[in-house]
C-alpha positions in Angstrom: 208.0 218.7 63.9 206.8 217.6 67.3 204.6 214.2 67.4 201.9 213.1 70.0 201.9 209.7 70.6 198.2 208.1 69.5 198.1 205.2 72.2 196.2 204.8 74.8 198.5 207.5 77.2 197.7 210.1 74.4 197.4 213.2 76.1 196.0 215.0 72.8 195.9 215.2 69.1 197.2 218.2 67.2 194.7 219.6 64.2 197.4 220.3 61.3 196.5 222.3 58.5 198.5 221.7 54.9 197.9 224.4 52.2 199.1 223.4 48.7 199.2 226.3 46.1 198.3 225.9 42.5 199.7 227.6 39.7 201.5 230.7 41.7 201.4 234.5 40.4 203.8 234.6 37.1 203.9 231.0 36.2 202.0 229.1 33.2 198.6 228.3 33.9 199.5 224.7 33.0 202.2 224.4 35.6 201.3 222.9 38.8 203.1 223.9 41.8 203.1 222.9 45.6 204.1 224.9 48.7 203.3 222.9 52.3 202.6 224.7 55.4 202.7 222.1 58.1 201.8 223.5 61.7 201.5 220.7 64.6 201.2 222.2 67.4 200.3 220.1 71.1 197.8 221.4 72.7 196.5 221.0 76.5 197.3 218.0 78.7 194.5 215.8 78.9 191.2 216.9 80.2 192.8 220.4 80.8 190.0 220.9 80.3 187.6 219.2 78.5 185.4 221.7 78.1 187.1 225.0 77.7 185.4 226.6 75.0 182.4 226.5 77.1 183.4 229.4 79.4 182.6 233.2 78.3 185.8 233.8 76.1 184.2 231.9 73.1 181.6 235.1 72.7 184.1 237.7 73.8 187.6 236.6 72.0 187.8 238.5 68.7 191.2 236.6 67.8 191.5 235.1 63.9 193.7 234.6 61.7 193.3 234.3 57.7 195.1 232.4 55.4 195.0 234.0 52.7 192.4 232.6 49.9 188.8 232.8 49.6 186.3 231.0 47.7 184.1 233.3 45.1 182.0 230.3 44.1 180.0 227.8 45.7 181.9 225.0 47.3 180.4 221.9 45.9 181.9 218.3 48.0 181.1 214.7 48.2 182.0 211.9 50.8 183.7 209.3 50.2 181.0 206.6 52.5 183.5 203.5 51.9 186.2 205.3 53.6 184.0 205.5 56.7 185.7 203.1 59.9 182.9 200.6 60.5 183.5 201.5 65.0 181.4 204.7 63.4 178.4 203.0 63.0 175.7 204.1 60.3 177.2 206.0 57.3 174.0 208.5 57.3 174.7 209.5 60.8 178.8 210.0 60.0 177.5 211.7 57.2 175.1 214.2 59.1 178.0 215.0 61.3 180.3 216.0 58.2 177.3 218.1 56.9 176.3 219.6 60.2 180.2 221.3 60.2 180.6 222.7 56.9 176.7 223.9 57.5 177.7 225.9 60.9 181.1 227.3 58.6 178.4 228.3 55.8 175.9 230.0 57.9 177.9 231.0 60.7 176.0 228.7 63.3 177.4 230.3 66.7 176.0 230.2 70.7 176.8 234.0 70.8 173.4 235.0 69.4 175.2 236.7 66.2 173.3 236.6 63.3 173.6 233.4 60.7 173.8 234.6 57.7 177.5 234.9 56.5 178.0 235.2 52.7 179.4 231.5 52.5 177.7 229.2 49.9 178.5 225.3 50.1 176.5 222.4 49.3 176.6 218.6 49.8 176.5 216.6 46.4 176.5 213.3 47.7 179.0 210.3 47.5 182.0 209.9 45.6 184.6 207.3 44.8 187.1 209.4 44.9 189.6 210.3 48.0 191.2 212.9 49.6 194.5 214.4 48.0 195.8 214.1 51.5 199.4 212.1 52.6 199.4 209.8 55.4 202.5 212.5 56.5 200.2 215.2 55.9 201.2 216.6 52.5 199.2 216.9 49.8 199.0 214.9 46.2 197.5 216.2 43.3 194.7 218.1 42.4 191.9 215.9 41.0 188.9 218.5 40.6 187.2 216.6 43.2 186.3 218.6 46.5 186.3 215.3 49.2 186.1 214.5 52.2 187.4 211.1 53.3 189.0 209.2 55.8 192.3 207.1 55.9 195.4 206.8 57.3 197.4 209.8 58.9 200.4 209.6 61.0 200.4 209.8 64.6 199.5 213.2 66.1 197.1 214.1 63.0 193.4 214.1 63.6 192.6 215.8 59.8 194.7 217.3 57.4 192.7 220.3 55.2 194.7 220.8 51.5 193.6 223.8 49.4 194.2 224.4 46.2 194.0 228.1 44.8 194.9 230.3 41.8 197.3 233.7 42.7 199.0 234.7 45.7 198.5 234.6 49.5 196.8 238.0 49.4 194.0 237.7 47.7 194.1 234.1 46.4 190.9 232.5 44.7 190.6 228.7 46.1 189.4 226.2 43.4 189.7 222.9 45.5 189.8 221.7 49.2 190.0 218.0 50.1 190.1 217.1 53.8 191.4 213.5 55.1 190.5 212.3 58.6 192.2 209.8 61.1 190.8 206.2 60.5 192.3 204.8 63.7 189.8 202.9 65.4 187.8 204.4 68.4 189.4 208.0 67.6 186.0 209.7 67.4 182.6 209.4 68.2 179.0 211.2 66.6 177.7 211.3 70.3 179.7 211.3 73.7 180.0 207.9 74.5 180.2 206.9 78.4 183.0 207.7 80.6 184.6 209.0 77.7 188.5 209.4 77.3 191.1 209.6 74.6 188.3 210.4 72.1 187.2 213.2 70.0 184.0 214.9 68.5 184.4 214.4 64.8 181.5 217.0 64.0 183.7 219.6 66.4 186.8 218.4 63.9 185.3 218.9 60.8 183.7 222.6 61.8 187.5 222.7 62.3 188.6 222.0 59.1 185.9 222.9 57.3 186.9 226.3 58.8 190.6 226.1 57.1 188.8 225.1 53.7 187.0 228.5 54.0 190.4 230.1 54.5 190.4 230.5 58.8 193.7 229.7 60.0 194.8 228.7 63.3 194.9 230.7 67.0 196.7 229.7 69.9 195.4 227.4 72.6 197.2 228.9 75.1 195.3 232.1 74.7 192.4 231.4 72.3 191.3 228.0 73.8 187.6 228.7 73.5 188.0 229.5 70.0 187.2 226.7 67.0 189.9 227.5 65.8 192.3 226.5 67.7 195.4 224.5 67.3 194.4 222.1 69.6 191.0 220.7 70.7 190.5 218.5 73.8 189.4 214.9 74.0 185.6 214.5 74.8 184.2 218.3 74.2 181.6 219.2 71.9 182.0 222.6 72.6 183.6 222.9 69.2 180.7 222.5 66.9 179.7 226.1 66.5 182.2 229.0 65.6 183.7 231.7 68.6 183.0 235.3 68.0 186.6 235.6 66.4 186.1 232.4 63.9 182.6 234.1 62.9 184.1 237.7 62.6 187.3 236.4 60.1 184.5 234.9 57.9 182.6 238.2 58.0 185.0 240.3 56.8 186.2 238.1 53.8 182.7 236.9 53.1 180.0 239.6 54.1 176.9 238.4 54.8 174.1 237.6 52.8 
């Protein structure tokens, strides 16, 4: 599994998804079992370029990928604020930013002019003690019947790890929890783009990200999808991630409808 170093000659940091299944098709409903998909993937040198998904692919790429499982409930999650690296600054702003993400997922929020109103349903409940079933390798502990959001420690190369939980196969699998854990390495992000920036990255842009996986969106490919959210790999600096590409919004369409 390749690693990126996280120093200061960082050239980029990978998004890794990690999908844990619960209770798989034929076993006892009481029996809890685990199956990691681990994809870390590099992605462009540094600033190469910063802001790609800015140019007209992000409206005109259809590419997306799905996972798998769907929610058929509302996805109710909590933030865990004491998890929150103090370089951040006010916990209502870090907070807004998490909101912001799973909000553009839920509606569909886009620059391509396409309608917001996918058949999503998620809502913010507020703070929670608890913390993300997430490893610092990127695995995934046990399910707690918390959905949260927190941030800790990953290892190098991991800007946020996404774990589901879900019921059934890979088919048509019914997801009944999602935590996501982000990198608590000082400096990594920012809630606005600080001056002369470098070697830092949008955490609302991440979040859409993985709030995107939670949903069920896999990952595209950089190297041909780079304007796309969901790509495996988002450059330092851009903000150009915070609403979804035509392909991200059409995957969600088709599993979710629209309201």
């Amino acid at each position: 599994m390749p690693k990126i170093d996280t120093g200061l000659a960082a050239v980029l940091r990978a998004l890794v998804l990690v999908l844990c299944a619960a209770w798989l098709v034929g076993e006892p409903p009481m029996t809890l079992q685990t199956a990691k998909f681990a994809i870390v993937i590099p992605g462009p040198p540094h600033g190469q370029p910063a802001e790609a998904a800015m140019d007209g692919g992000r409206c005109a790429d259809p590419a997306g990928t799905w996972l798998g499982m769907r929610w058929r409930n509302e996805l109710k999650w909590r933030v865990n604020e004491k998890t929150i690296p103090a370089y951040l600054g006010d916990r209502a702003t870090v907070v807004n930013s998490l909101r912001s993400a799973a909000y553009t997922v839920d509606t569909g929020r886009n620059f391509c002019g396409l309608p917001e109103n996918l058949g999503i349903s998620e809502s913010y409940e507020g703070k929670t003690d608890h913390i993300a079933g997430v490893t610092p390798s990127g695995g995934c502990g046990e399910r707690d019947g918390h959905n949260a959001v927190s941030f800790g420690p990953l290892n190098q190369g991991l800007l946020a790890v996404t774990c589901i939980w879900w019921y059934g196969g890979k088919d048509n699998g019914r997801s009944v929890e999602t935590d996501i854990l982000i990198d608590d390495t000082e400096g990594l992000f920012f809630t606005s783009t600080p001056p002369a920036c470098s070697n830092r990255w949008d955490l609302e842009g991440t979040v859409t990200h993985e709030f995107g996986h939670a949903f069920g969106l896999g990952h595209v490919s950089f190297a041909q999808h780079s304007a796309l959210t969901m790509t495996d790999g988002l450059p330092d600096c851009s903000t150009a991630y915070r609403g979804l590409g035509l392909g991200d919004y059409l995957a969600l369409k088709q599993q979710y409808g629209t309201n």
